[in-house]
N, C-alpha and C positions, 0 to 999 in steps of 0.2 A: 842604686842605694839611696833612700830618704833616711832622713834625719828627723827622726822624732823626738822632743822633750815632754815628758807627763811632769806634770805638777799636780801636786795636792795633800791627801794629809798621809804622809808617809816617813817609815823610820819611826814611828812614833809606838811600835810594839799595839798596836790594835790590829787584832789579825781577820777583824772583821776588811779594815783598809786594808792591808796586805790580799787578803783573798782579791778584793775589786782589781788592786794592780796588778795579780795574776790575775783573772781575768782579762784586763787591759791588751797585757803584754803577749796571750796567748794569743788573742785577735789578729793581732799586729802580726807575729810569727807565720799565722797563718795564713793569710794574705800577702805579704811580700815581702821584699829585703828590706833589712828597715836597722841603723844605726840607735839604739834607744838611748835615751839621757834620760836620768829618774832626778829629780829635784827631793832632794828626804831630808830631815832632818835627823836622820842617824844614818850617811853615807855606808860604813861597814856594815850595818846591821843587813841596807836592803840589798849591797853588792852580794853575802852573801846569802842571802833567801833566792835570789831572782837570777842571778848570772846574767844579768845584763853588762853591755859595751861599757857606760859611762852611767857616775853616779858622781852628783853635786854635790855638797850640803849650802843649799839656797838661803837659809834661813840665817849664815852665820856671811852672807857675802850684801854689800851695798849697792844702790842703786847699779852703780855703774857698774860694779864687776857682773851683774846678775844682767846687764843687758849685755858684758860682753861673752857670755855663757849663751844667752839667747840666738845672739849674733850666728851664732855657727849651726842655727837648726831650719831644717823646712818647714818645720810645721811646728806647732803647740799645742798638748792637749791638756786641757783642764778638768780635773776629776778623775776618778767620778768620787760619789758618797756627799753627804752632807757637810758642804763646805761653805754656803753662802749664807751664815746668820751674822747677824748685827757684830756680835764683838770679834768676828775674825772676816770681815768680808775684804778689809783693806791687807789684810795679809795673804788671803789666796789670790787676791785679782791685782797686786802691783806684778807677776809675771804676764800675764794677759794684757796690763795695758802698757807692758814695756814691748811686745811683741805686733800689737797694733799700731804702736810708734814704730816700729821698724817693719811696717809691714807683712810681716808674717802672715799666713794663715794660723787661725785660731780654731780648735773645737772646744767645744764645752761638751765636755764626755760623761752621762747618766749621772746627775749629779741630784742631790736635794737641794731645798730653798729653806729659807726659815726657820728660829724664828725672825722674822725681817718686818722689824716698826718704824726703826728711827729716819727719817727723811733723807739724813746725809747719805746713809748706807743705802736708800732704794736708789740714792741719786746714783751713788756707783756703777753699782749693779745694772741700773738702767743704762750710763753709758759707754760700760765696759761691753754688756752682752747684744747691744744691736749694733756694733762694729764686729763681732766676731764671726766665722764661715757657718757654722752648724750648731745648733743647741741640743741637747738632747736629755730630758729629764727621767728620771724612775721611778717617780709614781704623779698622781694626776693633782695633788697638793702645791707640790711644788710649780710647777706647772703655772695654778693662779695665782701665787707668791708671786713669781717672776714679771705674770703680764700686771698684777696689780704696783709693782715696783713700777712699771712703765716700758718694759720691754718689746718691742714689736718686732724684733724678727721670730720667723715663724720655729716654734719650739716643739720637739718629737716629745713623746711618753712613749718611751722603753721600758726597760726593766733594770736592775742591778747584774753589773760586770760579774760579782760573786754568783751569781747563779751557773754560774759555767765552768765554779772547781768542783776538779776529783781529785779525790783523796789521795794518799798517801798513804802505803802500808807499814804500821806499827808493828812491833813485836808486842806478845803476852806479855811480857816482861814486863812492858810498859806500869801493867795495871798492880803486878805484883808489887813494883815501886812505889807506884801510888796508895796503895794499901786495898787496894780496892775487890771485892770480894763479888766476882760476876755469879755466883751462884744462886743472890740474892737479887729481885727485883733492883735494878738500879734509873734512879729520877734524877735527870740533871739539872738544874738551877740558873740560871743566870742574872747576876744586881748589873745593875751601872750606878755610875754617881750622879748624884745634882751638878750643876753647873752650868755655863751657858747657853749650851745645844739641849738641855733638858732644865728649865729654872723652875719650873712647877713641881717638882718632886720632892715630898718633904722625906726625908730619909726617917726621922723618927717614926712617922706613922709607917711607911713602909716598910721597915726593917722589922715591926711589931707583927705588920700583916705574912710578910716571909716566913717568919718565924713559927708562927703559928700553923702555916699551909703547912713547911717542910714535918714537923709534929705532925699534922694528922698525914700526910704523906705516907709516912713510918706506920703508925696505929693504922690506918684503913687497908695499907695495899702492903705491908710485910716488905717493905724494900727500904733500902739504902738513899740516901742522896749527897748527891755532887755537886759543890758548885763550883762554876766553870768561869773564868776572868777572861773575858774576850781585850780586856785590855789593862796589861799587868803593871804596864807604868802609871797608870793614875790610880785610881783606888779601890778598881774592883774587887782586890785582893782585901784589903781593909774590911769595906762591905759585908761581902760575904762573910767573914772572921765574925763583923757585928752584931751579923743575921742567929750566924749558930749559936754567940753565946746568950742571944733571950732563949734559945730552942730546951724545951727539956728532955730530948733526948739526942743530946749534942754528940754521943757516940755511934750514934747512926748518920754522922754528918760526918763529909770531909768536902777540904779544898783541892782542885786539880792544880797538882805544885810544881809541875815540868814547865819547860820554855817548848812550845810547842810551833812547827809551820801552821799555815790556814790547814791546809791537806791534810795532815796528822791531826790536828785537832778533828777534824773533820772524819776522821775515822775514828777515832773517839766517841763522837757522839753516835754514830751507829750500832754502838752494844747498850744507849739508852733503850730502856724500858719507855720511857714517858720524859715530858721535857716542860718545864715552866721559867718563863724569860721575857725579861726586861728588853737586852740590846736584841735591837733588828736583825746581825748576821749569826746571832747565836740561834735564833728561830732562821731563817734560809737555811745553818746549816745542821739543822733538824729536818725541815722540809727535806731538803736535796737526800737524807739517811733515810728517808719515809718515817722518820718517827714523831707519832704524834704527840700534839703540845698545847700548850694553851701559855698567849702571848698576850703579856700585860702593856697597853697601849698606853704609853708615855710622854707620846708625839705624833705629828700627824704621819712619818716615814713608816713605824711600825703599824698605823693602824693601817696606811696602805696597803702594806702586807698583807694583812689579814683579809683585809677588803680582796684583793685580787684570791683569794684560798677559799673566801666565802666563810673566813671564821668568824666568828664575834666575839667580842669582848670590850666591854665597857672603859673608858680610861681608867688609868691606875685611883687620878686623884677623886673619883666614887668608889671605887672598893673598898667594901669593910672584910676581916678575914671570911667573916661569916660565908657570904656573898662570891669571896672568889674559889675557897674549899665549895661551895655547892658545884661553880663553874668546874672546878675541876674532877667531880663525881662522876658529873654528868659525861665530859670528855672521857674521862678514864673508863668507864660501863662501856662507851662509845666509841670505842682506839680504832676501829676497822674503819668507820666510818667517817675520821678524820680522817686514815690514812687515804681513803677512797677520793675525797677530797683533796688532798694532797698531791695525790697522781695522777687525776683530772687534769689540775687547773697548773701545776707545776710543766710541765714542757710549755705550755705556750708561752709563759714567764719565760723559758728560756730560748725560746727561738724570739721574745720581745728584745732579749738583752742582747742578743748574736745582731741586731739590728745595729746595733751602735758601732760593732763595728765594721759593717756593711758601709753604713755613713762614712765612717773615716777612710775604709777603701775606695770611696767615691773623689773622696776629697784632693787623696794622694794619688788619684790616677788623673785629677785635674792640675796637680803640682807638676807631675813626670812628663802630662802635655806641654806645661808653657814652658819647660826644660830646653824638651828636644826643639820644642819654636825658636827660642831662645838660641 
């Protein structure tokens, strides 16, 4: 039996995170016996999603309690997802460097980098991650963030832990609840907000450009649209609300208003028609449904994406509506040929993320050694 602690951005109702640490934790299951501790900031929340042994709330404990929480694990895993930009880098990596004071082994599990300016926070980051066992990033961005912070241990590009969920089966019922009318083309939507992991995003202009797609959306293709809050505790919910009231035909619009797992969500979006989105795992979990999308690049994690799909898309802040309705004509004429796309370049993506946790079975077969030495 090892003792593994995950830390990262959890409890926090984004079920884009949630999927990664399922992901995670499936890894982990399936390779060997393994006591898990999850670090969240809404303990009930993630005891019930994941059925895991132990669940902390890290974020409400002090120095010292949160290393005596440490104290009792083999191992520590950091990540995965986009957790290392300037205004939160001293809140995800005081675990990491309370666990390298105590010796620990450390993974840094499929994570992003960036955005990463300020000197202090490269300083961190540089001398948090070349004391830790294994690094392992999700796209090739991050990647240079990391070694231009000053990083020299040597770091993998994987892929996203989320590319490894399956769904969850929903009843009809579901949609009936939602109001939602499958008989009609249905186009799912995805906003995010501005804020630190995205500071370039002016939401007036975007919420004008939304507005306008999800209208001609309606008028060109005879369909419906959804929009879908990958994370209901900050404001996607608001957002989206935003979007529909410039839309002028607001009754062709609704919001998905359930509390949904990654996995049900994720069967959700498989009765999409077509798919246009903002956050990163609301496009994965389009790809992983085959339905094709066209994804508005925000940041350099989504344009990642794209890049490994062979999609293009311009970032958000050049798009005029004009410009991204042509982008989506063209996809839309061309849905086979996304999907083909999609089905191509999607398995390698996920035998890249099954990498990560190959690594950490390597790591934990080097702990269970100096055990029995021991």
């Amino acid at each position: 039996m090892v003792k593994i602690g995950i830390s990262g951005s959890y409890g926090g109702f984004n079920l884009g995170d949630e999927a990664i640490l399922q992901g995670i934790i499936s890894e982990i299951r399936s390779a060997f016996n393994a006591e898990i501790t999850v670090f969240s900031r809404d303990p009930k929340d993630t005891a019930k999603r994941h059925r895991i042994e132990r669940v902390v709330g890290i974020r409400k404990l002090n120095r010292e309690q949160a290393a005596s929480e440490i104290s009792k694990l083999d191992l520590l895993v950091l990540g995965g997802g986009g957790i290392l930009y300037d205004a939160d880098v001293k809140t995800y990596l005081r675990e990491p460097f309370i666990a390298i004071e105590q010796k620990k082994p450390v993974m840094v599990y499929a994570i992003s980098a960036g955005p990463l300016h300020d000197p202090v926070m490269q300083g961190l980051v540089k001398d948090c991650l070349n004391e830790v066992d294994i690094i392992t990033v999700r796209d090739h961005h991050s990647r240079r963030v990391l070694e231009d912070a000053g990083v020299r241990q040597k770091i993998h590009t994987n892929a996203d832990p989320a590319l490894l969920l399956e769904s969850s089966a929903i009843s009809k019922d579901v949609f009936i609840r939602e109001g939602i009318n499958l008989e009609r083309p249905l186009v799912g939507i995805s906003v995010r907000e501005p804020g630190v992991a995205a500071p370039d995003i002016k939401e007036d202009i975007y919420h004008q450009i939304l507005a306008n797609t999800a209208d001609y959306i309606i008028d060109r293709f005879k369909a419906d649209v959804l929009f879908i809050p990958m994370e209901r505790n900050v404001l996607d919910l608001q957002h989206s609300h935003a979007v529909i009231s410039l839309m002028h035909h607001p009754q062709n619009a609704s919001v998905l208003r359930g509390n949904y797992t990654s996995g049900e969500l994720l069967s959700v979006i498989s009765h999409l028609k077509f798919a246009v989105g903002m956050r990163l795992h609301f496009l994965i979990f389009s790809a992983l449904s085959h339905v094709p999308f066209v994804g508005l690049s925000y940041s350099p994690k989504v344009n990642g994406f794209l890049e490994e799909l062979r999609l293009d898309m311009p970032p958000l802040n050049l798009v005029n509506a004009g410009r991204l309705i042509a982008h989506i004509d063209r996809a839309w004429d061309n849905r086979s040929f996304v999907v083909r796309k999609i089905k191509k370049y999607m398995p390698q993506l996920k035998e890249r993320s099954k990498q990560n946790g190959a690594a950490l079975a390597e790591l934990v077969k080097t702990i269970q050694q100096k055990k029995q030495f021991n």
